[in-house]
C-alpha positions as CSV (number, residue, x, y, z in Angstrom):
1,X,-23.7,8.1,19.9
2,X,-20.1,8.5,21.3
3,X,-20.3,10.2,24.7
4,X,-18.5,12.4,26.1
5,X,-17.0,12.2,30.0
6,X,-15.1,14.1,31.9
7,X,-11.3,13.1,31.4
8,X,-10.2,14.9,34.6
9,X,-9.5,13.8,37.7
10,X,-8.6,10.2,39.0
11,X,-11.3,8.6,36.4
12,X,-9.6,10.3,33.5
13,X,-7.9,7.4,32.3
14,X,-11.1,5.1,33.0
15,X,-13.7,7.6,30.8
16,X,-10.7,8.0,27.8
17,X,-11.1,4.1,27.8
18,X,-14.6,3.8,27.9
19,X,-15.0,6.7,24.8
20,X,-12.1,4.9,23.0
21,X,-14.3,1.9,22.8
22,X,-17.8,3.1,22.1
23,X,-15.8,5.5,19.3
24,X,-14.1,2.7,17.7
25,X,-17.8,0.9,16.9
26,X,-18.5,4.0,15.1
27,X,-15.5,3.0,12.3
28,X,-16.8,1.8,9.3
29,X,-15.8,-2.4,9.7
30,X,-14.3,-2.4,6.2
31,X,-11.6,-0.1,6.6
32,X,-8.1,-1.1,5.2
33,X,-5.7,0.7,7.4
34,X,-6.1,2.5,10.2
35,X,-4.0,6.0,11.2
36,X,-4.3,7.3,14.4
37,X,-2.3,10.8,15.6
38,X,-1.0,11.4,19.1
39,X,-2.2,10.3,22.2
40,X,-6.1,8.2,22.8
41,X,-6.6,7.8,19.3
42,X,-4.7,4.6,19.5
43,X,-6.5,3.3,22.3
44,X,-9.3,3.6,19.4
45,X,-7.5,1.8,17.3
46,X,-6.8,-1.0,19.5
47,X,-10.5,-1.3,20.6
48,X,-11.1,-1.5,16.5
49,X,-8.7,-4.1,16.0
50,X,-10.7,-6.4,18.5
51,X,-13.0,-6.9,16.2
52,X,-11.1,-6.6,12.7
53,X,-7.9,-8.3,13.9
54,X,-6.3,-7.9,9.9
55,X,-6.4,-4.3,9.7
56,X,-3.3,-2.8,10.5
57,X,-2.7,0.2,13.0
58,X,0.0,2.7,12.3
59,X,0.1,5.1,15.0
60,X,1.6,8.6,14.2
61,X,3.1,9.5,18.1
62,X,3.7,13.3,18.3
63,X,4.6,12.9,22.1
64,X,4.7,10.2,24.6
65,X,1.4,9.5,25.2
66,X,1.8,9.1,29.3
67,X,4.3,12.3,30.1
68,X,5.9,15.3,28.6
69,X,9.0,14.5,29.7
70,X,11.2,11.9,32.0
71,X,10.8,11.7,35.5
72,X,14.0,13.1,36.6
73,X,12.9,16.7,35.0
74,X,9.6,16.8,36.4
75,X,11.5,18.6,39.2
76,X,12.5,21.4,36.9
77,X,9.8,21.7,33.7
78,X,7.5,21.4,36.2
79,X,7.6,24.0,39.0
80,X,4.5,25.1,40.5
81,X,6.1,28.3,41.3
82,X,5.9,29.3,38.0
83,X,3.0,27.0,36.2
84,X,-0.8,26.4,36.8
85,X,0.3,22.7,38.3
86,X,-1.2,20.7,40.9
87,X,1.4,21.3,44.5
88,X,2.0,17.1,44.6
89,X,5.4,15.9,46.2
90,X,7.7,15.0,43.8
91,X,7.7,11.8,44.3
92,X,3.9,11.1,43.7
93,X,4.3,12.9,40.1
94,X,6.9,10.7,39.7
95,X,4.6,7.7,40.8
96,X,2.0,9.1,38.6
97,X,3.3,9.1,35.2
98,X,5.3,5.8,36.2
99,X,1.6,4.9,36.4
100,X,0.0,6.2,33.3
101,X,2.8,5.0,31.1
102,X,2.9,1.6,32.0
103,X,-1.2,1.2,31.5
104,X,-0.7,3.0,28.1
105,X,2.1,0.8,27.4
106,X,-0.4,-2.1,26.7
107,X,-2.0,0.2,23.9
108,X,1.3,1.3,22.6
109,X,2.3,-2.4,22.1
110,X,-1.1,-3.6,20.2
111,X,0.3,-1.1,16.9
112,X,1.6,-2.8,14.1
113,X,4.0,0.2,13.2
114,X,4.7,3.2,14.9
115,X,5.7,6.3,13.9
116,X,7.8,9.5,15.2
117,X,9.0,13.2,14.0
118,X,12.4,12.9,15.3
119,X,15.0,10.7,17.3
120,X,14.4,12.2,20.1
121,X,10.9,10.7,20.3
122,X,12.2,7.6,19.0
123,X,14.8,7.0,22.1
124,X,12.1,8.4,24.4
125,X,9.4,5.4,23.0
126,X,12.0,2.6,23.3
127,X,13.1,3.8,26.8
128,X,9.5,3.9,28.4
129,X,7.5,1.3,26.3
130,X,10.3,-1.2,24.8
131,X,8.8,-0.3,21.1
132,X,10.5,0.3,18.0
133,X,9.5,3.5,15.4
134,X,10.0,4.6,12.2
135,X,11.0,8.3,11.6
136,X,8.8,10.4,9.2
137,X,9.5,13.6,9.0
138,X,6.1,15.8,8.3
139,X,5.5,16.5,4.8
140,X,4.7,19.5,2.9
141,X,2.2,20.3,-0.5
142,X,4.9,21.3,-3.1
143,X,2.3,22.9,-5.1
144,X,1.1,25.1,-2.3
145,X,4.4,25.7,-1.3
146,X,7.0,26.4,-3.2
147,X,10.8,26.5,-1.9
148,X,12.1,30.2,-2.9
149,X,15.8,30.9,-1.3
150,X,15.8,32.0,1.9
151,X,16.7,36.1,1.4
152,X,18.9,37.6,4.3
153,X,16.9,40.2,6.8
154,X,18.1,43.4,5.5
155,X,18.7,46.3,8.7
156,X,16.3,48.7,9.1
157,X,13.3,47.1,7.1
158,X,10.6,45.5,8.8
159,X,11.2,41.8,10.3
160,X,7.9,39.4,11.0
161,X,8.9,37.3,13.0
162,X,6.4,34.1,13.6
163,X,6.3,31.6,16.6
164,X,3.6,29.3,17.8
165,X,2.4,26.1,20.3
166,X,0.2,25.7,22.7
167,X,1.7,27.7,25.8
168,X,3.5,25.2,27.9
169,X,6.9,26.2,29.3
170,X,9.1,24.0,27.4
171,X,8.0,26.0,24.2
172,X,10.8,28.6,25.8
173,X,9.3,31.6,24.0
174,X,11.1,33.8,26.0
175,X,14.2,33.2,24.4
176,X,12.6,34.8,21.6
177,X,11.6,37.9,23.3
178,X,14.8,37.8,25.1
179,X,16.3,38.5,21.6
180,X,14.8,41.2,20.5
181,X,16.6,43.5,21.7
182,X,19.4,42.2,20.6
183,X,18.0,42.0,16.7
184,X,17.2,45.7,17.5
185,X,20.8,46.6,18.5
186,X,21.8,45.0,15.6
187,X,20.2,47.7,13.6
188,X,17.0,45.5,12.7
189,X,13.3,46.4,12.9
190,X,11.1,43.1,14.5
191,X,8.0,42.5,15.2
192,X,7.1,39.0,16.9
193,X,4.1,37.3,16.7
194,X,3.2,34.4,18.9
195,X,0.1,31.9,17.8
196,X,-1.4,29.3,20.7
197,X,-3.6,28.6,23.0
198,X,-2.9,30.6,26.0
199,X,-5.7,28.9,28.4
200,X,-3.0,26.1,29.2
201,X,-0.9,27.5,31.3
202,X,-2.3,31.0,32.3
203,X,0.8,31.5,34.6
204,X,3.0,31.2,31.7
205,X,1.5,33.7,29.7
206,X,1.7,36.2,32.8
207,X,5.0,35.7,33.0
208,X,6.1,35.9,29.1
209,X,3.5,39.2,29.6
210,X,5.8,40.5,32.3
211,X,8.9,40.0,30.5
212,X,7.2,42.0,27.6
213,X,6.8,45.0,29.7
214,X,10.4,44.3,31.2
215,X,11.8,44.8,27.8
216,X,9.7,47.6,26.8
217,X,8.3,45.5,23.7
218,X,4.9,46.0,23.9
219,X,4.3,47.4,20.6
220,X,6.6,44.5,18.5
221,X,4.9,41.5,20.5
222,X,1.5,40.4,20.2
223,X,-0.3,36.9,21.2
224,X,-2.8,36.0,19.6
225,X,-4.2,32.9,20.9
């Protein structure tokens, strides 16, 4: 049985390491390849690999696994004015995810292939951890969707409008909402939906809630968690 700690905390890191290895007994010993997505699952994989050195790793990174962004923007992304974040000095964020990255680092290194969305994830990798990656771009089922030309939004007419992530300020949906009134001027009829978890950042959702009212768009916006 795999279980599960806390991952809060200054033991976080310890208690992800100690469910990474009791999970990784739990893989079958025979498996050809293994694919873990985003962040811990390669410490699994890693832990695996200890025993079954020939199986091959190919870890699909959707972020950095240590930090959202670079040190130098903490400062700005990560206000506490305006997010649910801990009041640390600067410096001590700073220290913190120079921290976490070098112990995942180690992890990062033990993956025999690595693989990104974009460039911009690429350059962030080989900045922070030294390691090349391969970009593959996420696919889609041809048969369950089929490409059909994209049709202008004709005025007047109804406009769905769809946006969604987990609500964290770099998402920026209130450029979206900030538009709206500008589709509207245009002589377009929108209505914006907004799909994620809004238990991330509770302060970000009061504020995109705010700027709802401030623009009188109450009826055109809903989130839907």
């Amino acid at each position: 049985k795999a279980e599960h700690l806390s991952t809060g905390g200054t033991l976080g890191i310890i208690n992800e390491t100690r469910m990474a290895r009791r999970l990784s007994r739990l893989i079958d010993p025979t498996t050809d390849i293994l694919h873990p997505h985003d962040t811990v699952a390669h410490h699994v994989a890693y832990f695996y690999k200890r025993r079954a050195k020939k199986t091959p790793s190919v870890w699909n990174m959707n972020e950095l696994a240590a930090m959202r962004w670079p040190p130098e923007l903490l400062g700005i992304v990560e206000d506490p004015a305006f997010h649910d974040i801990p009041a640390r000095a600067l410096w001590i964020k700073k220290f913190m995810v120079y921290l976490k990255n070098s112990y995942d680092t180690f992890f990062v290194w033990k993956q025999d292939t690595i693989t990104v969305f974009d460039t911009f994830h690429r350059a962030l990798l080989k900045r922070f951890s030294g390691c090349d990656a391969v970009i593959v771009p996420s696919g889609r089922d041809t048969d369950r969707f089929v490409y059909s030309p994209k049709q202008p939004a004709k005025r007047g007419e109804r406009l769905e409008l769809l946006s969604s992530g987990v609500f964290l300020s770099y998402r920026r949906f209130e450029d979206i909402l900030r538009a709206l009134p500008s589709l509207i001027e245009q002589g377009y009829n929108p209505y914006l939906t907004i799909l994620g978890d809004t238990s991330t950042d509770k302060k970000y959702l009061r504020a995109l809630t705010a700027l709802v009212e401030e623009l009188a768009m109450q009826d055109r916006v809903k989130f839907w968690g």
